[in-house]
N, CA and C atoms as a LAMMPS dump frame, in Angstrom:
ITEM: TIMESTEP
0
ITEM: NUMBER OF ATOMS
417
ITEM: BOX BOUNDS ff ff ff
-5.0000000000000000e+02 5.0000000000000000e+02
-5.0000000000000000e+02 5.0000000000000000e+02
-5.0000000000000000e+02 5.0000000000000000e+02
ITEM: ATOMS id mol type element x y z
1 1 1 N -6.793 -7.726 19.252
2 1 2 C -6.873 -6.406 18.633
3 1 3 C -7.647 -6.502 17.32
4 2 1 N -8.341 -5.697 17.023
5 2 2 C -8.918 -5.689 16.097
6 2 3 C -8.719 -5.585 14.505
7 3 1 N -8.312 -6.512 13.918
8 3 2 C -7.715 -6.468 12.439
9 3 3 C -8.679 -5.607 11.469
10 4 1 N -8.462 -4.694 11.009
11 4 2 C -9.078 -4.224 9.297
12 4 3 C -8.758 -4.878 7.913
13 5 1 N -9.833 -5.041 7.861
14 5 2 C -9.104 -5.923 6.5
15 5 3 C -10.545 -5.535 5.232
16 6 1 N -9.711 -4.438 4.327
17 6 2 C -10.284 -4.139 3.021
18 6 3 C -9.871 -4.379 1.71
19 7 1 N -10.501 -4.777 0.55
20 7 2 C -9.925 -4.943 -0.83
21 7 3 C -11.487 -3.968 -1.446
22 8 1 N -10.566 -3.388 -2.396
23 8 2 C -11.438 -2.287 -3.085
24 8 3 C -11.185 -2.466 -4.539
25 9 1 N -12.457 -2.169 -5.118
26 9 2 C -11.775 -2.611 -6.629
27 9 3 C -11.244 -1.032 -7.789
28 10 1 N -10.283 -1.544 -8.181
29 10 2 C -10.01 0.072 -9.063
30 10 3 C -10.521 -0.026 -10.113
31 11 1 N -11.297 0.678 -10.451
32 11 2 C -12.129 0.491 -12.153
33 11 3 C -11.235 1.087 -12.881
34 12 1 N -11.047 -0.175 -13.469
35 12 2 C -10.791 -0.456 -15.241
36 12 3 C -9.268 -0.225 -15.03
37 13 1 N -8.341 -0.907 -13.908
38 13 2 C -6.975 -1.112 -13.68
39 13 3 C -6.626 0.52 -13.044
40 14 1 N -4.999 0.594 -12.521
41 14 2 C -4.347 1.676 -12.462
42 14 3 C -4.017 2.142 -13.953
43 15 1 N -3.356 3.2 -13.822
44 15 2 C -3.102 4.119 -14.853
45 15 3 C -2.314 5.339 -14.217
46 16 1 N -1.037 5.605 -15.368
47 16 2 C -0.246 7.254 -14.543
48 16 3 C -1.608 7.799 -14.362
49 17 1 N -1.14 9.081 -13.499
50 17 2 C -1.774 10.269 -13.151
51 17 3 C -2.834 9.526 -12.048
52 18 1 N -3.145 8.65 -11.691
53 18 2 C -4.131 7.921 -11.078
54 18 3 C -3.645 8.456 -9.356
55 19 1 N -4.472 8.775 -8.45
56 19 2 C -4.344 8.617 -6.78
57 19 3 C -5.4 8.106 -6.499
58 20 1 N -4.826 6.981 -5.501
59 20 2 C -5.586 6.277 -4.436
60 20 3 C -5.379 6.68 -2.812
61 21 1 N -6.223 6.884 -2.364
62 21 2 C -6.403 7.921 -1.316
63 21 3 C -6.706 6.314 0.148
64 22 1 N -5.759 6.645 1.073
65 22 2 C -5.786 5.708 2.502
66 22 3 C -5.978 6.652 3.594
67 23 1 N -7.312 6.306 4.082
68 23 2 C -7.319 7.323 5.581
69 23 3 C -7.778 7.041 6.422
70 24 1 N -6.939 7.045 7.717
71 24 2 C -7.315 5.578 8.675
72 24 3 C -7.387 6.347 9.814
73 25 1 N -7.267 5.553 11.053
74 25 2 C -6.434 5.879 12.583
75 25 3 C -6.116 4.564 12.895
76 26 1 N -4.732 4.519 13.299
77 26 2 C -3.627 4.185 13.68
78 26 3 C -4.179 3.261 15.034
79 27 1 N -4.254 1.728 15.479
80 27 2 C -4.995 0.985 16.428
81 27 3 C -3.898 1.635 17.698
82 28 1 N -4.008 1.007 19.289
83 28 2 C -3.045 2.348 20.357
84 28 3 C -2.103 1.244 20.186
85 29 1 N -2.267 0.173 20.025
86 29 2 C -0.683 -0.993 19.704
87 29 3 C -0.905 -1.64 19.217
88 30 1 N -0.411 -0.783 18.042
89 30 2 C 0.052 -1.349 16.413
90 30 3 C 1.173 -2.161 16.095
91 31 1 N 0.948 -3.223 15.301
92 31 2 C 2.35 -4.468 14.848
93 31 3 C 2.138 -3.694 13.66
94 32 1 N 1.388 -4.2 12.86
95 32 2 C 1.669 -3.752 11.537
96 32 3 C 0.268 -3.517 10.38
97 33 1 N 0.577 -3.045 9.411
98 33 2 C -0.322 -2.446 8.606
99 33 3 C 0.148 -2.839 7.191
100 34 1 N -0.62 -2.868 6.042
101 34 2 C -0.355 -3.523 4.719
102 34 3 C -0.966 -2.802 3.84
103 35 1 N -0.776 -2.025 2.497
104 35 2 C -1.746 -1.712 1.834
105 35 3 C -1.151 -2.215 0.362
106 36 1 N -1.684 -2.716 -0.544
107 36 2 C -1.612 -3.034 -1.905
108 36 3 C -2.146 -3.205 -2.681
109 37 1 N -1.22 -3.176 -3.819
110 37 2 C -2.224 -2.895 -5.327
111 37 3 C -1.904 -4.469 -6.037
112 38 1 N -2.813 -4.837 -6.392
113 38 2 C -2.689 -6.407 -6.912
114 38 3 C -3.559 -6.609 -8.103
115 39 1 N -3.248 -7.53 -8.398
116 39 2 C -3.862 -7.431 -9.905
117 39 3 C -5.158 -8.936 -9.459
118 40 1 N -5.41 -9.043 -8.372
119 40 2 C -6.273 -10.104 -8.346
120 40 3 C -7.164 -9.856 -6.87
121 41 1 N -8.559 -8.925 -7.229
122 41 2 C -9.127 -9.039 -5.9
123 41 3 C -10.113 -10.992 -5.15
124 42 1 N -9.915 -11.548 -5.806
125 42 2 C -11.107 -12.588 -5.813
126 42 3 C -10.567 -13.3 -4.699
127 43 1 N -9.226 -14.209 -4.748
128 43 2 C -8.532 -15.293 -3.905
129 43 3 C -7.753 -14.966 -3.533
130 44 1 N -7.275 -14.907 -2.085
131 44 2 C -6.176 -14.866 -1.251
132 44 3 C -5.093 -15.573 -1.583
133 45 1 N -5.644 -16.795 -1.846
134 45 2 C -4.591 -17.943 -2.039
135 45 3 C -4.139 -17.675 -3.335
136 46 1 N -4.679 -17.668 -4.857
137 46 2 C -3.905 -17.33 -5.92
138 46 3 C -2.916 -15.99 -5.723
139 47 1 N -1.892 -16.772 -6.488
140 47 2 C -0.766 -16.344 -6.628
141 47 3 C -0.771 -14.95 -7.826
142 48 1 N -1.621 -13.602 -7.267
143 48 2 C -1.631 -12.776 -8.397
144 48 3 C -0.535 -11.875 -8.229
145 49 1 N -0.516 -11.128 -9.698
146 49 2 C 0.696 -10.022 -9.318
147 49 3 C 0.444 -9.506 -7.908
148 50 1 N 1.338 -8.553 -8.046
149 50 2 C 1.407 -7.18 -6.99
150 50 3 C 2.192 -6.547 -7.348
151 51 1 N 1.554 -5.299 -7.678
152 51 2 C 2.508 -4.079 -8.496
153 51 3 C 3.103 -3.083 -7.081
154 52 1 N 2.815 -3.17 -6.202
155 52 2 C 3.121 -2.598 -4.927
156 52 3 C 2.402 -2.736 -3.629
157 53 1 N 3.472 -3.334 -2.844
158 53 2 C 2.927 -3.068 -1.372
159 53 3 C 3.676 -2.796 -0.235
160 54 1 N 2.671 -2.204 0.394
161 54 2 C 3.746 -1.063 1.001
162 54 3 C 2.91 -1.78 2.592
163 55 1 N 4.694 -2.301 2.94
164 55 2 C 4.389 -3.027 4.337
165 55 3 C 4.881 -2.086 5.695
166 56 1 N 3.863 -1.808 6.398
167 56 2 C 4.397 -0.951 7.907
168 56 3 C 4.498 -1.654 9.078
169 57 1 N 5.787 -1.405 9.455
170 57 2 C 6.01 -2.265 10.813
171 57 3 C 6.552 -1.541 11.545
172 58 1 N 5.422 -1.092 13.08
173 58 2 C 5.473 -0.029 14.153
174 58 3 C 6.515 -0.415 15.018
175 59 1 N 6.407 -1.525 15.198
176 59 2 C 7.742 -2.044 16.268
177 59 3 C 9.054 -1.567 15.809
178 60 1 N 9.457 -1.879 14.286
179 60 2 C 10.712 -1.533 13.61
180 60 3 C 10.524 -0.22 12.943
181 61 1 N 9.302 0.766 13.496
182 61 2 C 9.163 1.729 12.455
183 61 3 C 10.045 2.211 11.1
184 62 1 N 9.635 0.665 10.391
185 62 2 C 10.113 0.548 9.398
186 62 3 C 8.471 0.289 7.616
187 63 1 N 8.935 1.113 6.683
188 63 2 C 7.961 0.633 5.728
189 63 3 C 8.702 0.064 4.329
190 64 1 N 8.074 -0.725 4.777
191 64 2 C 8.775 -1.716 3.089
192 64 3 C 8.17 -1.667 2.224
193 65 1 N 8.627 -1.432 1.213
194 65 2 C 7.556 -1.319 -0.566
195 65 3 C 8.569 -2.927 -1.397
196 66 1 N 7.472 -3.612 -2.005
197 66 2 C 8.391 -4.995 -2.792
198 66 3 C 6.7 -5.049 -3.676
199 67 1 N 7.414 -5.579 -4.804
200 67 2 C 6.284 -6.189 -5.42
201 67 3 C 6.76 -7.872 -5.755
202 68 1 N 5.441 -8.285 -6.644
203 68 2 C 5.865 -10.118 -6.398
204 68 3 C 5.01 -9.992 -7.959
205 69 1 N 5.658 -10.737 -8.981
206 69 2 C 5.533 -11.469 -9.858
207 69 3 C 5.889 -12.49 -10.488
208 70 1 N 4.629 -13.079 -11.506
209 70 2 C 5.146 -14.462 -11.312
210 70 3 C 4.905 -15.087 -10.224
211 71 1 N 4.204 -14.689 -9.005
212 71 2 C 4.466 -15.877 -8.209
213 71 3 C 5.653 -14.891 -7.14
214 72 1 N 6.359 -14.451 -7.705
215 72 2 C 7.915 -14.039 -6.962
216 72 3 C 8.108 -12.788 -6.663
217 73 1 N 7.866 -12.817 -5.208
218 73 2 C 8.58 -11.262 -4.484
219 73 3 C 9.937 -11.293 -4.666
220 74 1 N 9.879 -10.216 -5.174
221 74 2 C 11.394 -9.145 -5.689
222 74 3 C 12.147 -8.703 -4.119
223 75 1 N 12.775 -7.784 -4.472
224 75 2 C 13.872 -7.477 -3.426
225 75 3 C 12.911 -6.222 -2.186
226 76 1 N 12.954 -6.172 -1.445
227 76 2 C 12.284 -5.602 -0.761
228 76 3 C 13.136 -3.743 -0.347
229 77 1 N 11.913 -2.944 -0.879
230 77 2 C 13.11 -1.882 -0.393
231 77 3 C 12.627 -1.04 0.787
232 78 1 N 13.219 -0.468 1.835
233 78 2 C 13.046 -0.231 3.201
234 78 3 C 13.289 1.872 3.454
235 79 1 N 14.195 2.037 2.06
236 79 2 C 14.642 3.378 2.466
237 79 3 C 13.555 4.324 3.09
238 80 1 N 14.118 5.318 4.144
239 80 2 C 13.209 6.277 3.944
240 80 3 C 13.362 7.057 4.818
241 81 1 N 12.946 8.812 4.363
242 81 2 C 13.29 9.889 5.257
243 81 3 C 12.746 9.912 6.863
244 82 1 N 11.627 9.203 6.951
245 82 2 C 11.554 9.925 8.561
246 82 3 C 9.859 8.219 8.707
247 83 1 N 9.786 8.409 9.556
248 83 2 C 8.68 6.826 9.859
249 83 3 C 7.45 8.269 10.152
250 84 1 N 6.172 8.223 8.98
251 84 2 C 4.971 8.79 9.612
252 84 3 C 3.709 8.776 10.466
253 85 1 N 4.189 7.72 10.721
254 85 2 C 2.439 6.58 11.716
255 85 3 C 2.899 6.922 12.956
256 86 1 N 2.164 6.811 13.778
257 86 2 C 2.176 7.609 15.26
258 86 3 C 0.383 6.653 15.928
259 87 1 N 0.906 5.825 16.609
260 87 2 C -0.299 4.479 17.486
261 87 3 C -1.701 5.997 18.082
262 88 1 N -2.439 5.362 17.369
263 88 2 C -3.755 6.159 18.001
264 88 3 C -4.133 7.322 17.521
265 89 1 N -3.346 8.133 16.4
266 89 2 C -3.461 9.036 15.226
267 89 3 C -3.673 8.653 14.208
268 90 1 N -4.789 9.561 13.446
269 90 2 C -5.095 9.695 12.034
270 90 3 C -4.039 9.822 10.95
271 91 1 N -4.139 9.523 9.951
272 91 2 C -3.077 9.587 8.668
273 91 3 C -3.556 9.253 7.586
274 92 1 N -3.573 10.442 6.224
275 92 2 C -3.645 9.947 5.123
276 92 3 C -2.795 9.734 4.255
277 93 1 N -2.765 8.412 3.927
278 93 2 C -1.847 7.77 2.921
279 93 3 C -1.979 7.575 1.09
280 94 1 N -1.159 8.792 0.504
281 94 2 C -1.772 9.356 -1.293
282 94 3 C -0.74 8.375 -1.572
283 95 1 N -1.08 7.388 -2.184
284 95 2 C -0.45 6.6 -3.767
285 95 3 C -0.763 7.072 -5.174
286 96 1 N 0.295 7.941 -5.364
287 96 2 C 0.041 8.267 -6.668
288 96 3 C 0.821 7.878 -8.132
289 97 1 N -0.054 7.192 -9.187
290 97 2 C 1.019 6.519 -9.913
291 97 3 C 1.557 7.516 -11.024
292 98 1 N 2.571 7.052 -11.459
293 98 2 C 3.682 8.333 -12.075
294 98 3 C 3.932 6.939 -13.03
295 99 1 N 4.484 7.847 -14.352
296 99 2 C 4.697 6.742 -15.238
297 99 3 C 6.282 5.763 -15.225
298 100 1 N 6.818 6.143 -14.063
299 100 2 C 8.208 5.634 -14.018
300 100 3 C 8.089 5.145 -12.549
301 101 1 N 6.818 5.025 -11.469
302 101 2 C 7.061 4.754 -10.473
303 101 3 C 5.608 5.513 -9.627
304 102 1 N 5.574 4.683 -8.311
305 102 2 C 4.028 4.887 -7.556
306 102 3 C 5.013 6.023 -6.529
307 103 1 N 4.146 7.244 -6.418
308 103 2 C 4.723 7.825 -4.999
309 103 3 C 4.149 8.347 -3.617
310 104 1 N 4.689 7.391 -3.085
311 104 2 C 4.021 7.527 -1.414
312 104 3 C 3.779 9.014 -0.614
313 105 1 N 2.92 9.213 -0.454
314 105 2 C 2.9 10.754 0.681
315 105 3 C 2.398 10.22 2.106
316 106 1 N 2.174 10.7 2.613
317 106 2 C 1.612 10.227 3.961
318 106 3 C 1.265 12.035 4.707
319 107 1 N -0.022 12.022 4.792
320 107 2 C -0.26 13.252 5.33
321 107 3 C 0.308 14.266 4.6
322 108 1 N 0.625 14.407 3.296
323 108 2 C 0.732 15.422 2.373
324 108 3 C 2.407 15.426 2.238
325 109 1 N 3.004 14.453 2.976
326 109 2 C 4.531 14.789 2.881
327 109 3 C 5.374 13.764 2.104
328 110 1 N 5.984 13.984 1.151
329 110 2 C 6.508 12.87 0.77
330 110 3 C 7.526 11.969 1.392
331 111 1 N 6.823 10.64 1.126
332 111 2 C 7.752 9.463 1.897
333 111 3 C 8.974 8.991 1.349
334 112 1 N 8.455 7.821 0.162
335 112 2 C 9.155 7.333 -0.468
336 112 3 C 8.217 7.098 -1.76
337 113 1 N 9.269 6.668 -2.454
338 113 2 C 8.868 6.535 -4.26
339 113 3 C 9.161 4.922 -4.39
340 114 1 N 8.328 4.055 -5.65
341 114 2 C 9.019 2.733 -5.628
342 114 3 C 8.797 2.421 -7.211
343 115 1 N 10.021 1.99 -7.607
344 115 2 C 10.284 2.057 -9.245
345 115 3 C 8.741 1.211 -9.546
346 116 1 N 8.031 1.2 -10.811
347 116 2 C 7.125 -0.064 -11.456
348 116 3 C 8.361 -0.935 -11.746
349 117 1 N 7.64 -2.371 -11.402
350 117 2 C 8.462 -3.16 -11.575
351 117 3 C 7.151 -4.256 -12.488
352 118 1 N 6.272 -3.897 -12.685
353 118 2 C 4.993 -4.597 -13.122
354 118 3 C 4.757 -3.532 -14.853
355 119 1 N 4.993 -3.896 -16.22
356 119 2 C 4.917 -3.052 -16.914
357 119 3 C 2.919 -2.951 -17.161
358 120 1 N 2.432 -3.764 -16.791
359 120 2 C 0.968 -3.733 -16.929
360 120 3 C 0.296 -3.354 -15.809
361 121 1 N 0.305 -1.949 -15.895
362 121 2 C -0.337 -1.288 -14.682
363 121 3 C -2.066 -1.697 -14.216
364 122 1 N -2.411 -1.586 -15.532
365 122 2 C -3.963 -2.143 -16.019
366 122 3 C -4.164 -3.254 -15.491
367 123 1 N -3.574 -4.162 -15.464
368 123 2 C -3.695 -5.421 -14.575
369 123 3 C -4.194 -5.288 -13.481
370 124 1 N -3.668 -3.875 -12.629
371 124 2 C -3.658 -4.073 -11.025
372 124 3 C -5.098 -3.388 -10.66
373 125 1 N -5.954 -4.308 -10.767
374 125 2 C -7.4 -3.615 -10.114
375 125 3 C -8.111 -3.543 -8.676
376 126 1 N -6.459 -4.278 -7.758
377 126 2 C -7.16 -4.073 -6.431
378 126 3 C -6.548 -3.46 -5.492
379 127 1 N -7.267 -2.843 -4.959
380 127 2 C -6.743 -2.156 -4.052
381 127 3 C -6.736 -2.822 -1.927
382 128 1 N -6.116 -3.418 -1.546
383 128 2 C -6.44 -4.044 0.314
384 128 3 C -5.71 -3.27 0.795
385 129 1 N -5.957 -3.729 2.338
386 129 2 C -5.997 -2.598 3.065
387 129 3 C -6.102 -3.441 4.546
388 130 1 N -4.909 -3.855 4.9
389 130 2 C -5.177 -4.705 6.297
390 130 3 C -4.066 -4.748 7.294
391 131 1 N -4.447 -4.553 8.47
392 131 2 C -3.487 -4.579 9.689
393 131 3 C -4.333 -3.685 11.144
394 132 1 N -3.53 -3.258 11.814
395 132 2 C -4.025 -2.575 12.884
396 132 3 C -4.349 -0.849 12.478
397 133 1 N -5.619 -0.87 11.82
398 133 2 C -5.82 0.554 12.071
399 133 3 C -7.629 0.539 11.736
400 134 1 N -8.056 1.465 11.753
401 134 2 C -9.772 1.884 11.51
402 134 3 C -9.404 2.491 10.098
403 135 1 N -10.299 2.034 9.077
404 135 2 C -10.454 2.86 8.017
405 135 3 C -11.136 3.966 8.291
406 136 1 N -10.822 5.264 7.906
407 136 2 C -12.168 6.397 7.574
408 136 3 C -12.882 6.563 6.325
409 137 1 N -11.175 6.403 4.995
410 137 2 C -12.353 6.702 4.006
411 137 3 C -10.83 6.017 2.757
412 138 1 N -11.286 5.381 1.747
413 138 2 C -10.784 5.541 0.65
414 138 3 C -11.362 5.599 -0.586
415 139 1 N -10.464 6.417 -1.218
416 139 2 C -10.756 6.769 -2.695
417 139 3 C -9.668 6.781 -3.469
């Protein structure tokens, strides 16, 4: 199956009031999908922050938001009103940062919210983007 795999750079870090815009279609059998904000686009292998990432898993239509600093993923949190991904449909995914926390929409509806756990938002200048789906467009 065909993996997507994007890193985008955010000029001049996140910041409140900031949206980053995900708009894909959904591969017809989907495992899973990844999108995050990291404070290091260059090396896979270094160990950079991650102020949020928001992990989707179609099998468990389940989405996890955890960030990792230091080196160290935090507690992983799973809550959430209703699963929005649907295998072989379009979806846009708004991250918008708020000064107490990033909040997820998905197709204009709100998902879930995930506290900052990173106080240097500015740090986080990258934006990836990888798992089973087609990008259309981000901004």
């Amino acid at each position: 199956m065909f993996q997507e795999e994007y890193v985008g750079e955010i000029k001049g870090g996140l910041r409140p009031t900031m949206r980053l815009v995900v708009m894909g279609i959904v591969n017809k059998k989907p495992q899973s999908m990844v999108v995050s904000l990291s404070s290091d686009p260059v090396e896979e292998d270094f160990e950079g922050d991650v102020g949020l990432q928001v992990k989707v898993n179609f099998l468990d239509k389940a989405v996890q938001r955890n960030a990792r600093l230091a080196g160290s993923w935090g507690t992983s949190e799973n809550t959430l009103a209703y699963f929005p991904f649907t295998a072989g449909e379009p979806f846009k995914m708004e991250i918008v940062c708020e000064h107490q926390q990033f909040r997820i929409l998905v197709d204009g509806q709100p998902l879930c919210g995930f506290t900052h756990r990173l106080s240097l938002l500015a740090s986080l200048t990258a934006l990836r983007v990888s798992g089973d789906l087609q990008l259309t467009k981000v901004a």
